[in-house]
MDTraj code that builds the backbone (N, CA, C; nanometers):
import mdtraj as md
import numpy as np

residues = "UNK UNK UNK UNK UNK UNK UNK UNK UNK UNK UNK UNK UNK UNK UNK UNK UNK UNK UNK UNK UNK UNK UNK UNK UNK UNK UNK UNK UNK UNK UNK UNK UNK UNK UNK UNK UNK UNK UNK UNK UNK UNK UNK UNK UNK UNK UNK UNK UNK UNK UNK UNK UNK UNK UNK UNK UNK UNK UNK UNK UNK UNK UNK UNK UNK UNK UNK UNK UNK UNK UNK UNK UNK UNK UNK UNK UNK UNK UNK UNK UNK UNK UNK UNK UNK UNK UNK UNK UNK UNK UNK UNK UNK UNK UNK UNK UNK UNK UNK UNK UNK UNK UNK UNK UNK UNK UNK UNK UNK UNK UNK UNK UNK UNK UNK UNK UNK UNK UNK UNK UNK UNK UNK UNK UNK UNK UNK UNK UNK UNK UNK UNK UNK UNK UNK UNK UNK UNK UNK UNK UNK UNK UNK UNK UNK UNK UNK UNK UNK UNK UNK UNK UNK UNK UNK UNK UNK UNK UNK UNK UNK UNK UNK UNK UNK UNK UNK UNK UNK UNK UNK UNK UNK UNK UNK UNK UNK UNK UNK UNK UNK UNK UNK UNK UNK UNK UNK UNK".split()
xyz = np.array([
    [18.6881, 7.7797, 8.0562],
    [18.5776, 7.8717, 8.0855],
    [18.5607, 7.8905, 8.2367],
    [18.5756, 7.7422, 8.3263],
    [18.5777, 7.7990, 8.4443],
    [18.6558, 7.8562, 8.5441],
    [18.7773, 7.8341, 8.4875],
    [18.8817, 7.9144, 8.5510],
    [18.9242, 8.0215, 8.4900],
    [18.8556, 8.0796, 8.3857],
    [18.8733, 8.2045, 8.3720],
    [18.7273, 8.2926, 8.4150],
    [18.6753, 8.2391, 8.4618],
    [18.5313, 8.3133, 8.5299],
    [18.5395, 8.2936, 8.6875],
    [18.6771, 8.2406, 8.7062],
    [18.6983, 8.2075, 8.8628],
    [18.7789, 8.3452, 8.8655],
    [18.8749, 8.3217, 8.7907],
    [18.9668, 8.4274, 8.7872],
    [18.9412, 8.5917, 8.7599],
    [18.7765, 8.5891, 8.7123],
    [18.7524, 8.7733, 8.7329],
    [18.6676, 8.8073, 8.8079],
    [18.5935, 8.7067, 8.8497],
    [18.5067, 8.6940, 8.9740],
    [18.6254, 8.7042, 9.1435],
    [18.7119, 8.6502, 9.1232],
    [18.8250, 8.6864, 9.2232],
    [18.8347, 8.8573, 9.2224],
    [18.9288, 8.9081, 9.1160],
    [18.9706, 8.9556, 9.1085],
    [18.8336, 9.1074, 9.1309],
    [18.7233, 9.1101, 9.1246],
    [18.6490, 9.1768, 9.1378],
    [18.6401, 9.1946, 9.2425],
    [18.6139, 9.0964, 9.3422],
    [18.6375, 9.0508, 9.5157],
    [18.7327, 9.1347, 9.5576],
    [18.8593, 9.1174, 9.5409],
    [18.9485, 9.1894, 9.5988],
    [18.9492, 9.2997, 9.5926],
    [18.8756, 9.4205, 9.4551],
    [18.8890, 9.5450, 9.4464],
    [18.7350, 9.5950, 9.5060],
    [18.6789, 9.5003, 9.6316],
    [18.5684, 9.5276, 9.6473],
    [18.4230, 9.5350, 9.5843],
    [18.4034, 9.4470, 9.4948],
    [18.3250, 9.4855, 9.3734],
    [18.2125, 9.3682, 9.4452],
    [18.1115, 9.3751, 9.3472],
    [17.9953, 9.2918, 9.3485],
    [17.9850, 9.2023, 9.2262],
    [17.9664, 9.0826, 9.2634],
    [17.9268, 8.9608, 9.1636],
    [17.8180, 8.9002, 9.1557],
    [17.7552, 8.9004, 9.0810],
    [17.6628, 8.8024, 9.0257],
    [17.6841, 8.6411, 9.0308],
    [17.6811, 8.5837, 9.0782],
    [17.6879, 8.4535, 9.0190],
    [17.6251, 8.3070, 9.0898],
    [17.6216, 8.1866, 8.9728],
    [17.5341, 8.0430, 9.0178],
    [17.5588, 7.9954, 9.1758],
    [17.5051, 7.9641, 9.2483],
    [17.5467, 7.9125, 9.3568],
    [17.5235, 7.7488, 9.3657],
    [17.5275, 7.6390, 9.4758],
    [17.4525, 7.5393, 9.4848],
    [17.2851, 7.5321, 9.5239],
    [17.2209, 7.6746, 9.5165],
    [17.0986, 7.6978, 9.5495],
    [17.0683, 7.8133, 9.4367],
    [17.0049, 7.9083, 9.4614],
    [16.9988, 8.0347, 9.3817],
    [17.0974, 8.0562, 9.3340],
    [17.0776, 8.1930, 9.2209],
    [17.1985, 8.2874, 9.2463],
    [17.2124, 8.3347, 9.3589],
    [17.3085, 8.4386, 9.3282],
    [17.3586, 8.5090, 9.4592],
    [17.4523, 8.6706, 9.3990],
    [17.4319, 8.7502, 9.5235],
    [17.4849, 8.8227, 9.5020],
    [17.5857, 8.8653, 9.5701],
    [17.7094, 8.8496, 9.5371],
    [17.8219, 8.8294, 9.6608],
    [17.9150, 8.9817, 9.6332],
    [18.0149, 8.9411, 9.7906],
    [18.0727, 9.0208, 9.7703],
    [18.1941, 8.9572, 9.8971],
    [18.3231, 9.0396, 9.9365],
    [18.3906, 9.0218, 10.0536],
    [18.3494, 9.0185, 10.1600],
    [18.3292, 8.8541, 10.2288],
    [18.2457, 8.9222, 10.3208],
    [18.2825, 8.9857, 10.4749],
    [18.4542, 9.0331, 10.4360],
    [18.5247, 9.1193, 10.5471],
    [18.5249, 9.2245, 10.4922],
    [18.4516, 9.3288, 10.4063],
    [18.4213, 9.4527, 10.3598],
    [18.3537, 9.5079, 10.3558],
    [18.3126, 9.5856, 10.4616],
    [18.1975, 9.6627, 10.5212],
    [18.1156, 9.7667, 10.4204],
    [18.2516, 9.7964, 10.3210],
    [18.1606, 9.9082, 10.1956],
    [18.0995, 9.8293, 10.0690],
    [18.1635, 9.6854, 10.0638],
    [18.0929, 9.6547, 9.9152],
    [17.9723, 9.5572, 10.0109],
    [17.9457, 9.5294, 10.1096],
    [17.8423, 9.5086, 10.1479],
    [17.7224, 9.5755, 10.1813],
    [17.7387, 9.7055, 10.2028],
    [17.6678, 9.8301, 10.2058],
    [17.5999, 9.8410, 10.0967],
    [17.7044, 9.8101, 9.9952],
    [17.6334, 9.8876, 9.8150],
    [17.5668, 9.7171, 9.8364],
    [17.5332, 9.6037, 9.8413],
    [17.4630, 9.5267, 9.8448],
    [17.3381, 9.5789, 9.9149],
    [17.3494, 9.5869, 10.0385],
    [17.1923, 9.6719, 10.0960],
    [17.1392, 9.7758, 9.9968],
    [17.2514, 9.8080, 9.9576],
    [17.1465, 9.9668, 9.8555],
    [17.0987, 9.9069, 9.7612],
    [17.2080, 9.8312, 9.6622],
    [17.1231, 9.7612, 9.5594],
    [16.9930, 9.6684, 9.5615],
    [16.9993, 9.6038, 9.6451],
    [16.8457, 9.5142, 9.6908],
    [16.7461, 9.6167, 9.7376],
    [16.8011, 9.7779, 9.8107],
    [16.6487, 9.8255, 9.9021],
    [16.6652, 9.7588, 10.0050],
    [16.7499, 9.6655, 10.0510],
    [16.7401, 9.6097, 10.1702],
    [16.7782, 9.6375, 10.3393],
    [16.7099, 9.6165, 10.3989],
    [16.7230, 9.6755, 10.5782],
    [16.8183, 9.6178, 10.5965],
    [16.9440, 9.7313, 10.6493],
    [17.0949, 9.7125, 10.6812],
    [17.0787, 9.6150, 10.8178],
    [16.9273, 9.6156, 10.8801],
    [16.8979, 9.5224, 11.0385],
    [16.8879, 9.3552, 10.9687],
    [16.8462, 9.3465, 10.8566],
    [16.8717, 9.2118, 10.8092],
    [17.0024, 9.1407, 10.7702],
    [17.0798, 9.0383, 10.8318],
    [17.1712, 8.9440, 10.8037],
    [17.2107, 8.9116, 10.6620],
    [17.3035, 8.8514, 10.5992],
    [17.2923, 8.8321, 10.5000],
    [17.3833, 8.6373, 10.5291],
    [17.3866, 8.6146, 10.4081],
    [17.4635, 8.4552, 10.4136],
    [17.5775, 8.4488, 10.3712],
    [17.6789, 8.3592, 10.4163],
    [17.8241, 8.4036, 10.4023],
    [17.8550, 8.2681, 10.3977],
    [17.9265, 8.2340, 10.2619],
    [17.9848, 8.0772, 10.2138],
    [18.1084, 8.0672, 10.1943],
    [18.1366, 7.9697, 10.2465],
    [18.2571, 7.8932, 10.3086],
    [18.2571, 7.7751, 10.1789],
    [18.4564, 7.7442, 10.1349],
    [18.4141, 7.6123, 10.0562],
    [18.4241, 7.5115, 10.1381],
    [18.4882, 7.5134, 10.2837],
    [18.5347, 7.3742, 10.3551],
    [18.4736, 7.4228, 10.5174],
    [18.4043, 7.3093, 10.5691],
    [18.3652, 7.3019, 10.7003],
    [18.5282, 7.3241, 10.7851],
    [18.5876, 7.3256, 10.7705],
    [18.7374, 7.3432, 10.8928],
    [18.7900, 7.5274, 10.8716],
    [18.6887, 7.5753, 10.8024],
    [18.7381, 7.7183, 10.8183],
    [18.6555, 7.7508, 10.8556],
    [18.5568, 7.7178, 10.9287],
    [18.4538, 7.7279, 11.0402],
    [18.5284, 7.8438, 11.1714],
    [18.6017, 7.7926, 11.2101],
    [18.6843, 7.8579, 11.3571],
    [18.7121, 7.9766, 11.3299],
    [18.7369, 7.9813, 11.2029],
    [18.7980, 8.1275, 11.1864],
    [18.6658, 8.2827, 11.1767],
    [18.5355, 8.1729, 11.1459],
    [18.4606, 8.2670, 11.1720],
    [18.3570, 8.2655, 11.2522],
    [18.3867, 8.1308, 11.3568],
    [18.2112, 8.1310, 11.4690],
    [18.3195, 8.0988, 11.5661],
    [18.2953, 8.1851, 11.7502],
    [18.4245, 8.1291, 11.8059],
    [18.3163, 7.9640, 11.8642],
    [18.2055, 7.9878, 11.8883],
    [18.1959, 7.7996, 11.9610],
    [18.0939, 7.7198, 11.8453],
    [18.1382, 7.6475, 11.7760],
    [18.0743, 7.5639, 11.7358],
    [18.0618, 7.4162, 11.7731],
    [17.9205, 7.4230, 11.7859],
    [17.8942, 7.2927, 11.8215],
    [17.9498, 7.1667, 11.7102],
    [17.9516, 7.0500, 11.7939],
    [17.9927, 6.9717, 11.7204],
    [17.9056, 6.8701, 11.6279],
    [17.7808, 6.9051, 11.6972],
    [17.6881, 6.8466, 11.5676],
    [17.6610, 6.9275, 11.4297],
    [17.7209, 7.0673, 11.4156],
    [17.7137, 7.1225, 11.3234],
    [17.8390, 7.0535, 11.2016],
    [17.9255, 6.9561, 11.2616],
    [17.9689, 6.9061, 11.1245],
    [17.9170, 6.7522, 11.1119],
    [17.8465, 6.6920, 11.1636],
    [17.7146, 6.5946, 11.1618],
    [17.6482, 6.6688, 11.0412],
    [17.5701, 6.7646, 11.0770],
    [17.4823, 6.8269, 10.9741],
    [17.5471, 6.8443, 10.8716],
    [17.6321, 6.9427, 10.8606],
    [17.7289, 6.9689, 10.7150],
    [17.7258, 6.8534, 10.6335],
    [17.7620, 6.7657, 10.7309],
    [17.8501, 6.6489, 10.5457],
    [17.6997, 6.5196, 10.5644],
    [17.5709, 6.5414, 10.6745],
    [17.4880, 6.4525, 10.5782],
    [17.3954, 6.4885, 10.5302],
    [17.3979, 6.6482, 10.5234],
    [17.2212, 6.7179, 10.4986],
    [17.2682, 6.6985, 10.3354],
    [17.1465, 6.6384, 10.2974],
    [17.0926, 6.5938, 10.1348],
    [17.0723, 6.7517, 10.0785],
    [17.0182, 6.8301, 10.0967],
    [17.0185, 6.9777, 10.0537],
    [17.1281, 7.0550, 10.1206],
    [17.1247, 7.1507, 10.0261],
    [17.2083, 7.2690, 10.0736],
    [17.1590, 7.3386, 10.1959],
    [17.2492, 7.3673, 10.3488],
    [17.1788, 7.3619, 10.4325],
    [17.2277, 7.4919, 10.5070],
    [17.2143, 7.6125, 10.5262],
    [17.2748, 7.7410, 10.6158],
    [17.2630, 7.6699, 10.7503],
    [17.3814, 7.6782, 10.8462],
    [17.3237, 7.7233, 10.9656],
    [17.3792, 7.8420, 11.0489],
    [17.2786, 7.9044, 11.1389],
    [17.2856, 8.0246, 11.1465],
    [17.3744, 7.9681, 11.3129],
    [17.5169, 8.0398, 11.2973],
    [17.5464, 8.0447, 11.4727],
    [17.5822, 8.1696, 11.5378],
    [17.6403, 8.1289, 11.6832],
    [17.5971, 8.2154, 11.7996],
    [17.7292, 8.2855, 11.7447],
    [17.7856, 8.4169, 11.8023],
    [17.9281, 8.4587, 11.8496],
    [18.0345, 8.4581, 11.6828],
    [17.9649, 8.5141, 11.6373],
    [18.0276, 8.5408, 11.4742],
    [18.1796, 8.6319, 11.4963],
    [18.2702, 8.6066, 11.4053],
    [18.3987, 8.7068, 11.4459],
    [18.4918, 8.6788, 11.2970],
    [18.5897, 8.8242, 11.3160],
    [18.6287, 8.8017, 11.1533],
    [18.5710, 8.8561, 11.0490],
    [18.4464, 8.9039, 11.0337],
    [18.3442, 8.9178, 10.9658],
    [18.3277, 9.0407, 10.9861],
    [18.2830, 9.1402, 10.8310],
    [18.2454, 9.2719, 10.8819],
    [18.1299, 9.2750, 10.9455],
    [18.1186, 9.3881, 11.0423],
    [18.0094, 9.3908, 11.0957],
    [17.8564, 9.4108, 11.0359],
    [17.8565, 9.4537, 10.9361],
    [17.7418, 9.4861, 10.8672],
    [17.6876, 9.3460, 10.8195],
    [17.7273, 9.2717, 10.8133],
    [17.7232, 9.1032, 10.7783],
    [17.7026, 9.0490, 10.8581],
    [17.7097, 9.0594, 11.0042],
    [17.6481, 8.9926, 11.1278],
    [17.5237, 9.0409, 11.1933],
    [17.4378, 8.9824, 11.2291],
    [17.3577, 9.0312, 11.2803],
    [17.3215, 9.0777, 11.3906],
    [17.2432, 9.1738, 11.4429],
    [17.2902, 9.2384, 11.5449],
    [17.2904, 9.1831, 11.6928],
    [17.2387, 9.0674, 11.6611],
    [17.2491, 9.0122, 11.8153],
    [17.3897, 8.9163, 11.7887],
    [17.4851, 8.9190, 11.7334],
    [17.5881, 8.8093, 11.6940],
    [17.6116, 8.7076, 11.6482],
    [17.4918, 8.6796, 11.5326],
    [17.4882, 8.5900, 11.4821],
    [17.5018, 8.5797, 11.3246],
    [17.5306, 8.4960, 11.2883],
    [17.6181, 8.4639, 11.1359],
    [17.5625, 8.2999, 11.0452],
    [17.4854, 8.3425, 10.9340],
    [17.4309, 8.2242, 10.8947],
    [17.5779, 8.1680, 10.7899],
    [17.6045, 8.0286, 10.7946],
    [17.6874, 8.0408, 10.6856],
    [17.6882, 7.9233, 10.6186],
    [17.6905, 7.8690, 10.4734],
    [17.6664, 7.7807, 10.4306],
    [17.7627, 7.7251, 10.3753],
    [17.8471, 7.5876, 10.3933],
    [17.9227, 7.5027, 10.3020],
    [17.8617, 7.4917, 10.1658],
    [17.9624, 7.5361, 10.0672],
    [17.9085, 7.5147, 9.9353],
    [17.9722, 7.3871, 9.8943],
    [17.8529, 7.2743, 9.8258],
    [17.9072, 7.2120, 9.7264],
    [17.8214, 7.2837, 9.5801],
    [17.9360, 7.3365, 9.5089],
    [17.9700, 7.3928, 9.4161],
    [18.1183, 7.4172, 9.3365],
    [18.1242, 7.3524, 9.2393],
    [18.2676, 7.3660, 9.1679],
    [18.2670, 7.5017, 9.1619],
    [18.1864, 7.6163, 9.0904],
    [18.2121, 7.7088, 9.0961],
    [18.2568, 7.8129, 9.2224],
    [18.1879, 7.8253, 9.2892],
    [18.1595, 7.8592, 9.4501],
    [18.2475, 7.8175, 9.5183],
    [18.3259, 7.6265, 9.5235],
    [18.3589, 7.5831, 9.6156],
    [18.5495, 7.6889, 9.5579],
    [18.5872, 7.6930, 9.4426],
    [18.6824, 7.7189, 9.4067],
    [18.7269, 7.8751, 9.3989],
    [18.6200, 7.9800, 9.3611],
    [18.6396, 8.1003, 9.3912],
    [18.6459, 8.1170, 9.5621],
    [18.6275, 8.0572, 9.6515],
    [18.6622, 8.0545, 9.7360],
    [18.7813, 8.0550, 9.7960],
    [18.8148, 7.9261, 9.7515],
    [18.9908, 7.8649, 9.7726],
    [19.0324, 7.9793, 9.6900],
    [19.0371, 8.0396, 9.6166],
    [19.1218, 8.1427, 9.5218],
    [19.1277, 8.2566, 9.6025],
    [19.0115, 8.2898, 9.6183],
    [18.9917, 8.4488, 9.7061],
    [19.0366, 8.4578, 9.8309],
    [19.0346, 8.2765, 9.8925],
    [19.1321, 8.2743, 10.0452],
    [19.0205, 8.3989, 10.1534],
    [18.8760, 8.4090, 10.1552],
    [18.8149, 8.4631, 10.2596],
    [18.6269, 8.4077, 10.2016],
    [18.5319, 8.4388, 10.2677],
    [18.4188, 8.3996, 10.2694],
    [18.3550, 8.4998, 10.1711],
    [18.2835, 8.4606, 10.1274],
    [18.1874, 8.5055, 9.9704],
    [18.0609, 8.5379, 10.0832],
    [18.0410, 8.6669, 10.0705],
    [17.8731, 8.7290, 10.0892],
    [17.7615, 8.6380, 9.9703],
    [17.6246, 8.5903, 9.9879],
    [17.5883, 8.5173, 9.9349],
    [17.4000, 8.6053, 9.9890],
    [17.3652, 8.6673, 9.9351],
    [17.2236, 8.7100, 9.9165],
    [17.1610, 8.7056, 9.8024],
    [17.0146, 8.6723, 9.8242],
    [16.9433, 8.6501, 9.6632],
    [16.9442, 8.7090, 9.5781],
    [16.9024, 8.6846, 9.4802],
    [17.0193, 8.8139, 9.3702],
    [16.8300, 8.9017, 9.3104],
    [16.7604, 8.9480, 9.4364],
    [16.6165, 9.0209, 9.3947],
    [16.6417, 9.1366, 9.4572],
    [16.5569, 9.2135, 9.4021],
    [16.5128, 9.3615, 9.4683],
    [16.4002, 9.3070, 9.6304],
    [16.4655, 9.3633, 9.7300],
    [16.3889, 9.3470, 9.8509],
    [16.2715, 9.3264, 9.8322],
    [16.1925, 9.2286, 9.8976],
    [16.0478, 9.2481, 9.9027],
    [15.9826, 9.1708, 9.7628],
    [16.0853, 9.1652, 9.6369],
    [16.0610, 9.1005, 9.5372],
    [16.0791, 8.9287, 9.5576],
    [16.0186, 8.8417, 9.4898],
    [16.0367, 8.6874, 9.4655],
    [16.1856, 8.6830, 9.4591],
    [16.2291, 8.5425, 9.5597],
    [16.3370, 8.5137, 9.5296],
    [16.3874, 8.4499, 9.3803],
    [16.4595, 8.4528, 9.2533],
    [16.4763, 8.4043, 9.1169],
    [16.5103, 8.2752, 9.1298],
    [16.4683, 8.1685, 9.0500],
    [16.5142, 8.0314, 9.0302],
    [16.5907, 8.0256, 8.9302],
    [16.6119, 8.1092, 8.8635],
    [16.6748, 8.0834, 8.8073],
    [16.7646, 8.2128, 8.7034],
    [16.8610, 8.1852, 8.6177],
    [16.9397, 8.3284, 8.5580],
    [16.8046, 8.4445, 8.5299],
    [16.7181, 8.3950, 8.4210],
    [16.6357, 8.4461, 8.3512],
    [16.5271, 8.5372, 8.4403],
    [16.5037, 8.5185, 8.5643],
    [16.3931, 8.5920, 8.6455],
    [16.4916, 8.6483, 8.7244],
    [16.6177, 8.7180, 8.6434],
    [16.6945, 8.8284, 8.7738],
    [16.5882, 8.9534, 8.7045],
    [16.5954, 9.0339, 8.8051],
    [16.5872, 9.1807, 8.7369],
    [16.6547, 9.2551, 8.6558],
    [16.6605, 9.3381, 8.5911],
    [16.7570, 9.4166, 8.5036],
    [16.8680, 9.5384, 8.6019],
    [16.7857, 9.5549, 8.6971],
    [16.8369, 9.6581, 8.7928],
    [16.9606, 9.5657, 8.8859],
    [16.9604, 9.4698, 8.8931],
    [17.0144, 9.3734, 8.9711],
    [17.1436, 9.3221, 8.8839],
    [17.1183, 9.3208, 8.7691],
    [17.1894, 9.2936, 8.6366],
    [17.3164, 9.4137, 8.6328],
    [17.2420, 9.5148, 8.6283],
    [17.2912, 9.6245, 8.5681],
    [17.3788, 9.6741, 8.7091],
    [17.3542, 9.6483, 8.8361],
    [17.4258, 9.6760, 8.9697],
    [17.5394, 9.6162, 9.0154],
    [17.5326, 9.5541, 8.9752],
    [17.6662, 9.4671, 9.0011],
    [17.7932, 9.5185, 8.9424],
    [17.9228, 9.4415, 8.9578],
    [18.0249, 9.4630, 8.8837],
    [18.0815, 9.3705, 8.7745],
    [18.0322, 9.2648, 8.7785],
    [18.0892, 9.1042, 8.7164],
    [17.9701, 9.0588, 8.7301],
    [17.8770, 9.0153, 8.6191],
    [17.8010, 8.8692, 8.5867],
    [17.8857, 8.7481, 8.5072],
    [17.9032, 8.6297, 8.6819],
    [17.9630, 8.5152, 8.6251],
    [17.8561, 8.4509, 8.4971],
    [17.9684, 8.4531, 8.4015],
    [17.9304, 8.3595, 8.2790],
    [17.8715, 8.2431, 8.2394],
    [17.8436, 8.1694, 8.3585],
    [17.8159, 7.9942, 8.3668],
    [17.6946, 8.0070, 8.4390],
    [17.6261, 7.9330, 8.3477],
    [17.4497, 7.8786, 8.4171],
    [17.3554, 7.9705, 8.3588],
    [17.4057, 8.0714, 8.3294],
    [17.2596, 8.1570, 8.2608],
    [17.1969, 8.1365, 8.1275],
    [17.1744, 7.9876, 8.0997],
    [17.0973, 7.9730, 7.9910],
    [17.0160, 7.8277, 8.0740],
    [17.0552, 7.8001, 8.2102],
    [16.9834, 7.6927, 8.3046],
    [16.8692, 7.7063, 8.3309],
    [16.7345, 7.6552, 8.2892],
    [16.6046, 7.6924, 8.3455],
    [16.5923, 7.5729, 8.4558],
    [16.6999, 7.5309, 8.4962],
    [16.6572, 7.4582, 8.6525],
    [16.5616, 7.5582, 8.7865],
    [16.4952, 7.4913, 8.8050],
    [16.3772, 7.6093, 8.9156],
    [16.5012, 7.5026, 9.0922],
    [16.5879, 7.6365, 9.1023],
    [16.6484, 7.5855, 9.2379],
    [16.5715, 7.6671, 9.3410],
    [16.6019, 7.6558, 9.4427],
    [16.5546, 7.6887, 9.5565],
    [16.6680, 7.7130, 9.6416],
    [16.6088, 7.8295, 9.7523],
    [16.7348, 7.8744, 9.8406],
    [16.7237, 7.7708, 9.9424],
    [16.8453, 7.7827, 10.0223],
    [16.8713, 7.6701, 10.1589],
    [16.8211, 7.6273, 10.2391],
    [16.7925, 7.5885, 10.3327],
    [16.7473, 7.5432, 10.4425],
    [16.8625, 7.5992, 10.5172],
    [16.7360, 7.6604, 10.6607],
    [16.8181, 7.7391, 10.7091],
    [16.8096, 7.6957, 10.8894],
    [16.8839, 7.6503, 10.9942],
    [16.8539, 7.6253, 11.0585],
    [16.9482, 7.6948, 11.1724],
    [16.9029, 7.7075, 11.2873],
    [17.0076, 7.7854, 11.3742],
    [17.0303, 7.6659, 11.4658],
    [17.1353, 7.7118, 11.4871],
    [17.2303, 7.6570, 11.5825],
    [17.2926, 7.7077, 11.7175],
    [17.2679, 7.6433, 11.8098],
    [17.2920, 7.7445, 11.9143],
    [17.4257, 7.6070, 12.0138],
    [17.5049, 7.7092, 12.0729],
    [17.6224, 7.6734, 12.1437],
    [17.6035, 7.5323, 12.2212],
    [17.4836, 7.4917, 12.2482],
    [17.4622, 7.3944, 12.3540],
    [17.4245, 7.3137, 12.2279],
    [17.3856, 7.3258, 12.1010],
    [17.3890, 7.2098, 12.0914],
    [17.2208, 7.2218, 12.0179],
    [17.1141, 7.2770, 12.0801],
    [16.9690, 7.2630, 12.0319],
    [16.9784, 7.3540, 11.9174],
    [16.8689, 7.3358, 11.8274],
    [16.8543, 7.3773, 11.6953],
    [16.7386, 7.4109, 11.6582],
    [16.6720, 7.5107, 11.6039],
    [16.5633, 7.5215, 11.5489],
    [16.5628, 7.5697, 11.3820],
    [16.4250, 7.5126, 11.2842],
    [16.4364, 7.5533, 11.1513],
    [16.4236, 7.7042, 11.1734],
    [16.4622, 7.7505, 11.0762],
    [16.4440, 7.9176, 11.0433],
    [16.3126, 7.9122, 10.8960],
    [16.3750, 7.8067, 10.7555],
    [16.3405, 7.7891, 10.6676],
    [16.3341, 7.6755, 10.6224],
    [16.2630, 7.6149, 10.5773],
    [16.2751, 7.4315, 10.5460],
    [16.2734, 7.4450, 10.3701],
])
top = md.Topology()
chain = top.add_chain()
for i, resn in enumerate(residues, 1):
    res = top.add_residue(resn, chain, resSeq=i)
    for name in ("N", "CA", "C"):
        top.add_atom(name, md.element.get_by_symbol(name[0]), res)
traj = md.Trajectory(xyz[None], top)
């Protein structure tokens, strides 16, 4: 079951499409996140301001370089001991479509521990777009059952696994990170 829900959730990725699916926090609503048009139809589908950032997941902290050029080195301190799932947002983003960075150059991005997540990753070989899977301005969902229908129906692929979970998750902790090293919360 899970490698065949890895395998069309990929394959949706590559033809640019939008996915639905469980993350190690919320859902999410992903997409390529070096594809400037299926990230677009993400802003349309949410209602969301193309000036807002979105989150972009990585399965392994060492493919870091390929998309922040200075990372500090306490950002893999944080990675492997934060007890929650933890974004951090850094300076000088690259690699990345632009519509996915924010406009001052910055790029939130989160290590997934997730079998699902951590492996459509390694398959797809690039970073998964990762936004809440609500209509702008709406409650973020805890869970499958409080998506919207419009959100449902927008996509291209709803992954198969977790939508009968009434676990109440919560999105990340979000903290920025800046080149020297200091840090401030965004979201706790």
């Amino acid at each position: 079951m899970l490698n065949e829900e890895i395998k069309n959730a990929t394959e949706v990725l590559k033809n640019g499409g939008l996915i639905l699916y469980p993350t190690d926090t919320i859902w999410g609503i992903g997409c390529d996140a070096t594809n400037e048009i299926a990230i677009e139809r993400i802003f349309k589908l949410k209602g969301r301001d193309s000036k807002k950032s979105m989150i972009v997941l990585l399965d392994n902290d060492n493919k870091l370089q390929s998309y922040v050029s200075d990372i500090p080195d306490l950002a893999y301190d944080l990675i492997e001991f934060a007890e929650q799932p933890l974004t951090i947002v850094y300076s000088k983003a690259k690699n990345l479509a632009k519509n996915v960075v924010h406009e001052d150059g910055t790029i939130g991005i989160r290590i997934v521990k997730h079998p699902f997540c951590e492996q459509l990753i390694q398959r797809f070989k690039k970073p998964v777009v990762s936004t809440s899977a609500n209509l702008s301005g709406e409650p973020s969902p805890s869970n499958f059952s409080e998506i919207a229908s419009e959100i449902i129906s927008g996509v291209d692929y709803v992954v198969n696994l977790e939508q009968d979970s009434f676990e109440q998750k919560r999105p990340s902790t979000i903290m920025k990170l800046d080149p020297d090293g200091t840090f401030k919360f965004i979201r706790k």
